[in-house]
C-alpha positions in Angstrom: -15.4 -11.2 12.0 -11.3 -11.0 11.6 -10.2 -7.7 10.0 -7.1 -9.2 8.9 -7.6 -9.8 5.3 -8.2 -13.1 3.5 -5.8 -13.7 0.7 -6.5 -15.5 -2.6 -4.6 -18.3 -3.4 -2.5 -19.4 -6.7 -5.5 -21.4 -7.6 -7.8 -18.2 -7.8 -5.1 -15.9 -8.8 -4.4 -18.4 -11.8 -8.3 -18.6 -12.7 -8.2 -15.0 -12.6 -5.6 -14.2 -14.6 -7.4 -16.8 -17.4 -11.0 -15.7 -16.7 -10.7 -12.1 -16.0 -13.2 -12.2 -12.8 -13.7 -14.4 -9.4 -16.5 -14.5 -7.3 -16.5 -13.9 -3.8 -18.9 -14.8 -0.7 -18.2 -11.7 1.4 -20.4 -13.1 4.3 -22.2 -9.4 5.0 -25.1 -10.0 7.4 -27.9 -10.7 6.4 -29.8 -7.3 7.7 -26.9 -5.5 6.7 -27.6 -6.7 3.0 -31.7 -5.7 3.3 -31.0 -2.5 4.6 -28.9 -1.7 2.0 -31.9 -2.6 -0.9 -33.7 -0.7 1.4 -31.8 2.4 1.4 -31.4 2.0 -2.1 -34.7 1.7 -3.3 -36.0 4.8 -1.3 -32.9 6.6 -3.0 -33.7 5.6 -6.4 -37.8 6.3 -6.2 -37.2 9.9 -4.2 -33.8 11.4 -5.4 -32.9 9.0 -8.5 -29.7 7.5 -9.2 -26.9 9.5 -7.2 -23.9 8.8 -9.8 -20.6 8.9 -8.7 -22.1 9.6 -5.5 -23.2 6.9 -4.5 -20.7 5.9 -1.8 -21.2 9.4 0.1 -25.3 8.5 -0.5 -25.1 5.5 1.3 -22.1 5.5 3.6 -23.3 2.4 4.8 -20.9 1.5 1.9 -17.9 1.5 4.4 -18.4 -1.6 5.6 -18.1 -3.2 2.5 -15.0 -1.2 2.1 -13.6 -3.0 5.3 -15.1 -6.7 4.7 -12.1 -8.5 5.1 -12.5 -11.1 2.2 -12.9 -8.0 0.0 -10.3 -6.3 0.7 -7.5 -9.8 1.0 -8.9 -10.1 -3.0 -8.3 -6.5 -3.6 -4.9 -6.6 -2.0 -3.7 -10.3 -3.7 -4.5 -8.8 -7.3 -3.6 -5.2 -6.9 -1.0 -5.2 -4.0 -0.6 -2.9 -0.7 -1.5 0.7 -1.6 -4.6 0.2 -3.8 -6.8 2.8 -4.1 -10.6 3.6 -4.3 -11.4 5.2 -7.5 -13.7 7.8 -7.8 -16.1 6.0 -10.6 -18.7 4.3 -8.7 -22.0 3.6 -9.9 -25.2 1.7 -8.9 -26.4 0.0 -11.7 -30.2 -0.8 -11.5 -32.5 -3.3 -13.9 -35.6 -1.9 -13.0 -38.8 -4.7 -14.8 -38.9 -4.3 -18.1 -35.3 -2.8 -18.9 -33.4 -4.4 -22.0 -30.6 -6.1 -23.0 -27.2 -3.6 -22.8 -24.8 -4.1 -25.9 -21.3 -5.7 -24.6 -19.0 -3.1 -24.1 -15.6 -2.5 -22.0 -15.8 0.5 -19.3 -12.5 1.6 -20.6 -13.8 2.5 -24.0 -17.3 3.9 -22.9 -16.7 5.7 -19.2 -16.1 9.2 -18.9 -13.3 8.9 -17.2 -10.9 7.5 -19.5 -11.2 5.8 -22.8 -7.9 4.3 -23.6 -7.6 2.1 -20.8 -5.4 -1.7 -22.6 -3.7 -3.1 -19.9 -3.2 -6.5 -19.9 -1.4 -6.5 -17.2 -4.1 -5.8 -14.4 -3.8 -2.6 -13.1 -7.3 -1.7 -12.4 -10.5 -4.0 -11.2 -14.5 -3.5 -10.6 -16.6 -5.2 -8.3 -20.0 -6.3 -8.7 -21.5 -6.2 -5.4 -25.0 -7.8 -5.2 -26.9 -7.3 -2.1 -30.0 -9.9 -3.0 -30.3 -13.2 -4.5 -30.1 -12.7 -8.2 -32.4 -15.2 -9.8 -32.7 -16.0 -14.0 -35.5 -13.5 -14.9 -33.9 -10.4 -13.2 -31.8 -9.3 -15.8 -28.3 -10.8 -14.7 -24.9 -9.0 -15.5 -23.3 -10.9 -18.3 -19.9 -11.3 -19.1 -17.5 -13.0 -21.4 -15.1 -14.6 -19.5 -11.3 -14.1 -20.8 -12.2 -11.4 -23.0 -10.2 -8.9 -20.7 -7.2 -8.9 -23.5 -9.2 -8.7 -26.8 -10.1 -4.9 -28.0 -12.7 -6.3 -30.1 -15.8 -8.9 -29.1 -15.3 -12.3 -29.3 -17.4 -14.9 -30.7 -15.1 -18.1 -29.9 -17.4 -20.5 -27.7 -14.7 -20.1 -24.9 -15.8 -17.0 -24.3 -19.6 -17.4 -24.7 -21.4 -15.1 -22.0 -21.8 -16.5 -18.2 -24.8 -15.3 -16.6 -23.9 -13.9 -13.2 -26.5 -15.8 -10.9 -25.7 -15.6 -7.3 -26.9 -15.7 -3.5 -27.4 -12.4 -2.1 -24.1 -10.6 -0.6 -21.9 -12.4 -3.6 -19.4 -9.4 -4.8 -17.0 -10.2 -8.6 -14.0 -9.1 -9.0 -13.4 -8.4 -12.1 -10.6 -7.3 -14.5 -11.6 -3.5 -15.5 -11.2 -4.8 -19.8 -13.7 -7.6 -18.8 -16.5 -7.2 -22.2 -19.7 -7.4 -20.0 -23.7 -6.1 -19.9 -26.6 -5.4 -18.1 -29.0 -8.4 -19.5 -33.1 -7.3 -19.6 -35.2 -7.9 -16.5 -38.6 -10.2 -17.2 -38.7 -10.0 -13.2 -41.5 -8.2 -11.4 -38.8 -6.4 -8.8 -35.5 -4.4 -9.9 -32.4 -5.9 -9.5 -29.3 -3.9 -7.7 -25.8 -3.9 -8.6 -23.4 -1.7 -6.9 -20.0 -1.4 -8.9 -16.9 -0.2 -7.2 -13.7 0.6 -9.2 -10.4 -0.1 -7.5 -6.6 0.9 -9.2 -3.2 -0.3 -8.1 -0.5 2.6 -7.2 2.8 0.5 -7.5 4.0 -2.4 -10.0 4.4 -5.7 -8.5 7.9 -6.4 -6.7 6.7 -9.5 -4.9 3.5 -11.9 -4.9 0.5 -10.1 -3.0 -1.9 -13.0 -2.6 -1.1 -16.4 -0.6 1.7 -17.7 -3.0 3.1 -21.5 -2.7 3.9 -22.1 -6.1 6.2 -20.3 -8.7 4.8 -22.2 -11.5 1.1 -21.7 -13.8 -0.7 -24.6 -14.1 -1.9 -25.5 -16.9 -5.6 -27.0 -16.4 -6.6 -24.7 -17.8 -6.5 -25.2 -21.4 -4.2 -23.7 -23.8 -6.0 -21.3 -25.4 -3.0 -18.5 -24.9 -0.5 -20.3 -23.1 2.5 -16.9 -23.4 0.0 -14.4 -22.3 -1.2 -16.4 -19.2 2.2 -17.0 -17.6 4.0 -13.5 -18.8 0.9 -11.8 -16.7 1.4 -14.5 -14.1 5.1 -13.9 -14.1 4.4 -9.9 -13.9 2.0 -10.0 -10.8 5.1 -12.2 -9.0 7.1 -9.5 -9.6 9.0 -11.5 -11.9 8.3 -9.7 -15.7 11.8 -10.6 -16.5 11.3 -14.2 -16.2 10.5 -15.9 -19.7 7.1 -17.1 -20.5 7.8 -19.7 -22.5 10.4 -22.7 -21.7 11.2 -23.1 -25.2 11.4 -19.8 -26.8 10.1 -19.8 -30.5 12.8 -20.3 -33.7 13.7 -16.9 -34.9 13.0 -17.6 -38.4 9.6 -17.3 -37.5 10.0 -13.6 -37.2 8.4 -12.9 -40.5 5.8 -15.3 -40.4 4.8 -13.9 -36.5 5.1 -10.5 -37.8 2.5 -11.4 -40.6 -0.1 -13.0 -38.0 -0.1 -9.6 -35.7 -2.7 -8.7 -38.6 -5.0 -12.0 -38.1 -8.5 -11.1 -38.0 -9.0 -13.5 -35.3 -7.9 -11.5 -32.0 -7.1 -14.7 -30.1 -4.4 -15.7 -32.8 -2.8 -12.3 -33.5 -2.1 -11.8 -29.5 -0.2 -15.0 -29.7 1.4 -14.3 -32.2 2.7 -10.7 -30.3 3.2 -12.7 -27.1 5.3 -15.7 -29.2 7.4 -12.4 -30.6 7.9 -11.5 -27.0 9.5 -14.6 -26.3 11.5 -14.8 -29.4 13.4 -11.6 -28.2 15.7 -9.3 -29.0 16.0 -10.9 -32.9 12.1 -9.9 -33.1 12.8 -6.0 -32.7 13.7 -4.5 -35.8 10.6 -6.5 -37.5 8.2 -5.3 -35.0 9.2 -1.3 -35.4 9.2 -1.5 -38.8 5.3 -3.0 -38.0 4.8 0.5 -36.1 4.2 1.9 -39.5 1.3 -0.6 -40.1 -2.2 0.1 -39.6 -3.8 1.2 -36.0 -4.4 -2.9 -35.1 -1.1 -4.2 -36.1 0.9 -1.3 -34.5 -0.4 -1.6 -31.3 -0.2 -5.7 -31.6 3.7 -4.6 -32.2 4.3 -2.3 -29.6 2.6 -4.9 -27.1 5.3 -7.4 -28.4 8.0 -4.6 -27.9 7.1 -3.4 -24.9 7.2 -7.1 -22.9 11.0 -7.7 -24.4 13.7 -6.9 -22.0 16.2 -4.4 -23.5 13.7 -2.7 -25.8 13.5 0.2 -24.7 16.2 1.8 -27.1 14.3 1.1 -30.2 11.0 2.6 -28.2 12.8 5.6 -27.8 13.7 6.2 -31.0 10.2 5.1 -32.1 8.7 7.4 -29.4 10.5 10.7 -31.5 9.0 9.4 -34.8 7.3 12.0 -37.5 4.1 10.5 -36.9 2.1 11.4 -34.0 1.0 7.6 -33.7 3.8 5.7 -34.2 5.3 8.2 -31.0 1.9 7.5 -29.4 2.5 3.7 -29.0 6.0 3.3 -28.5 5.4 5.9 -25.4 3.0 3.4 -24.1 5.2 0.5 -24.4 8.0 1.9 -22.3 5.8 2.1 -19.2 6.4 -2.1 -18.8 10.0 -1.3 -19.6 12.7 -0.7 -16.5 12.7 3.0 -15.6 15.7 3.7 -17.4 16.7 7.1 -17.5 17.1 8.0 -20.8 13.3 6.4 -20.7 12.4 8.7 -18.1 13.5 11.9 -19.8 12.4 10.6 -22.9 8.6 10.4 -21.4 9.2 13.6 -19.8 10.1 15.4 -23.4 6.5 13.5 -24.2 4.9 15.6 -21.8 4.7 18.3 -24.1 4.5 16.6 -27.1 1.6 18.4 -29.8 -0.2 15.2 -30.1 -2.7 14.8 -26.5 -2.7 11.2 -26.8 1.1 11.0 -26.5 0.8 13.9 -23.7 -1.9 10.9 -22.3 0.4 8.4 -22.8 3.6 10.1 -21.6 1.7 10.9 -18.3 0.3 7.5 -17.3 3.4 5.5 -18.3 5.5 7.9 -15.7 3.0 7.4 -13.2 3.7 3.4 -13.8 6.8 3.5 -13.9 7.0 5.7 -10.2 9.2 8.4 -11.6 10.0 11.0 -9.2 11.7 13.3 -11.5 8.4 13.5 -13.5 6.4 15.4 -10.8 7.3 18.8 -12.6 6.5 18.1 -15.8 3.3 16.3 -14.7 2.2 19.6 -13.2 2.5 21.2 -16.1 0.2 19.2 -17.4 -2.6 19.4 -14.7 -2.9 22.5 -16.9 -3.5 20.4 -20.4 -6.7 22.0 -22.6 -7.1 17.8 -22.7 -9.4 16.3 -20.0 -8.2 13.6 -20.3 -4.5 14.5 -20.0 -5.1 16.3 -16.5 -6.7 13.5 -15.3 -4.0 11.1 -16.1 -1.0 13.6 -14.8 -3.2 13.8 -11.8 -3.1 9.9 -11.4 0.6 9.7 -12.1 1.0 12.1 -9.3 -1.0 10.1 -6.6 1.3 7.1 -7.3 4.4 9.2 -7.0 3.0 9.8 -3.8 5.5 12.2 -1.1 8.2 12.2 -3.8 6.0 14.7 -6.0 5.7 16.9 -3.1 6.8 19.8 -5.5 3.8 19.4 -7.4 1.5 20.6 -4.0 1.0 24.0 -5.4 -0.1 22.8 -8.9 -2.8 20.4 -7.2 -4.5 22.5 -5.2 -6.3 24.4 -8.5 -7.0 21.3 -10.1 -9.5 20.4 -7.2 -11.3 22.6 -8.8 -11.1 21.4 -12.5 -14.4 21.1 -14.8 -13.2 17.4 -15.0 -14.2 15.2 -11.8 -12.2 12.9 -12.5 -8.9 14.9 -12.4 -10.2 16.8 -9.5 -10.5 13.5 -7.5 -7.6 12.1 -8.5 -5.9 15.8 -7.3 -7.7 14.9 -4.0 -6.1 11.4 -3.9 -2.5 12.9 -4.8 -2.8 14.9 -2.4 -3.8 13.0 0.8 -0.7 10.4 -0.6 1.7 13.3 -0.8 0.7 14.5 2.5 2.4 17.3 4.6 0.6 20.3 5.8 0.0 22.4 2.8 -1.8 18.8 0.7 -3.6 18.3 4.1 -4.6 21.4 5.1 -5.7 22.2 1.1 -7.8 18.6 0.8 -9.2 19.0 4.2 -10.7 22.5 2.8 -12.0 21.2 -0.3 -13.9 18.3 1.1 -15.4 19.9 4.4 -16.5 22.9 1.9 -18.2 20.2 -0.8 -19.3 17.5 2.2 -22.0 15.4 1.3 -24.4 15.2 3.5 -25.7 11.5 3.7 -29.0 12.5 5.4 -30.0 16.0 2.9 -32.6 14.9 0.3 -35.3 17.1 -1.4 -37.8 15.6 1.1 -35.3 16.9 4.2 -33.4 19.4 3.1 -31.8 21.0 6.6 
């Protein structure tokens, strides 16, 4: 098999950008796949389920890692650099098991729960190593749901049932709403799901582009969001997604909608005040001061119009803690301004943790290397889930937050995994002796020893 990765095309890009997943026939051998289930199930009945652990568990794993049609997809929808996130998790539907509720992993996993991106920045896959058949209790998911915070009942989205041939692997957009769905089958069903993350913003197309242009096939259902996310993963957010921008008197009347209680029609509403423009920013900060929904369906709208960053700032030094919270958010899709920059950086110690959150994973977007002290600092936040975001901002900075070396090699020891892998990761990407020398420490002294179990313990 060729090593050299297979890139997805405009055709699949464009499906996945609509349906928020795309199946993939990985071709793993066929022995390769039985072993696996094999491995697995003598795992599961001896040990039980090994977590996060998983990968270390079953190293076998790695070759998965390096399947070349895996990693092209990867590469075309997160770009060169992606990383291997440290949340992975075999999911089992052993006979019997029920129905899961539809949920989102950013709102449920303990690693973060505030994960909105439109704009795909992280992905799962759903790697099946057997023929998943109709009574086996089938990951469900509701296809273009990845942009809607709440559930959707809209027969475009009813749930897909994910049948396929053994070795078939999804990838999938990380705000997918999915489940688990019961198993009437006599044998368990395995899913292994990875988590993947990008490290830098898009500057050109990853994937094999011919076309500039979305097509439009399929359907109309949000015409502005589609191409602005198409547009941003060319590396071309500045490019308008709409032809014919909407008539500024419809300002108020846009405005108004953000606060639809259908999802679908208040994101195009934000998305159709995106593409009205600058005219549309004083109404959408004085919507800031709305409820929760309609000031986050503002700052959405603020945060994809060019030269809005002025009017974030000032929103981002408001009185109230959520107003701030938001408008810090929004400036990591805005250029890296510097004013912006320092203005995240004062964030950094703001009182309220989800603007500390924020502040932290919007620098980390944005690549700012002047960040890296202030983002050390916060590797020592009383938040969780603070450290772990400053952690993540630092492993994109990569090298150029080589000053924060000394503050990352405590926090691979933090009571939070999460921030103490992402410490790991910032460290290998910053490299130089003292990172290396301090990772290599840490992981030969917590090694995980593929072959211990309770049955063979030395």
């Amino acid at each position: 098999m060729s090593k050299k990765p297979f890139l997805l095309n405009d055709d699949q890009m464009q499906r996945f950008v609509r349906d928020g997943y795309i199946a993939l026939q990985v071709g793993m051998p066929v022995d390769y796949n039985e072993a696996l289930c094999a491995r697995v199930d003598h795992i599961l009945d001896t040990e039980g389920n090994p977590g996060n652990n998983i990968i270390p568990r079953v190293p076998e794993l790695q070759d998965l890692l390096d399947n070349p049609v895996l990693q092209g997809a990867l590469l075309s929808v997160l770009g060169s650099g992606y990383y291997l996130h440290p949340h992975r998790y075999y999911h089992g539907n052993d006979p019997g098991m029920l129905d899961q509720t539809l949920h989102k992993d950013a709102t449920t996993y303990s690693g973060d729960e505030d994960i909105r991106d439109h704009r795909c920045r992280w992905v799962m896959v759903f790697y099946y190593p057997h023929e998943v058949a109709p009574p086996m209790g089938p990951t469900a998911i509701q296809p273009g749901t990845q942009y809607y915070e709440t559930l959707s009942n809209d027969p475009d989205n009813a749930e897909l049932l994910l049948y396929a041939p053994a070795g078939t692997a999804f990838l999938v957009h990380f705000d997918l709403w999915h489940r688990g769905r019961g198993n009437a089958a006599p044998v368990r069903r395995h899913m292994l799901k990875l988590v993947f993350g990008r490290t830098a913003e898009p500057k050109t197309p990853s994937w094999n582009a011919t076309s500039p242009q979305w097509h439009t096939d399929g359907g109309d259902k949000h015409p502005l969001l589609w191409r602005s996310h198409w547009n941003w993963l060319r590396g071309e957010s500045h490019r308008p997604a709409s032809d014919t921008p909407p008539d500024p008197n419809q300002v108020p009347a846009l405005v108004e909608a953000l606060g639809a209680s259908g999802e679908a029609d208040a994101l195009n509403a934000a998305y159709a005040l995106s593409a009205v423009g600058s005219p549309a920013i004083p109404a959408l900060v004085a919507a800031l001061r709305e409820d929760a929904t309609v000031r986050r369906r503002a700052a959405l709208a603020l945060s994809l119009i060019p030269g809005a960053d002025s009017a974030l700032r000032t929103a981002a030094a408001d009185p109230d803690p959520r107003v701030r919270a938001v408008a810090v958010d929004a400036l990591a899709e805005q250029p890296a301004q510097d004013a912006s920059v320092a203005a995240l950086v004062g964030a950094l110690d703001d009182s309220d943790p989800w603007v500390r959150r924020h502040a932290a994973d919007a620098l980390g977007t944005l690549g700012s290397p002047t960040a890296a002290d202030g983002l050390a600092r916060r590797l020592a936040d009383p938040e969780a889930f603070v450290r772990h975001n400053a952690a993540t901002a630092l492993m994109k900075l990569g090298p150029s937050a080589a000053a924060a070396v000394p503050a990352l090699i405590p926090a691979l020891r933090d009571p939070d995994r999460y921030t103490r892998a992402m410490a790991g990761l910032a460290l290998r990407r910053i490299g130089g002796p003292e990172a290396t020398e301090a990772l290599l420490d840490t992981l030969l002294t917590e090694r995980w020893c593929a072959i211990t179990n309770s049955v063979s313990r030395f």
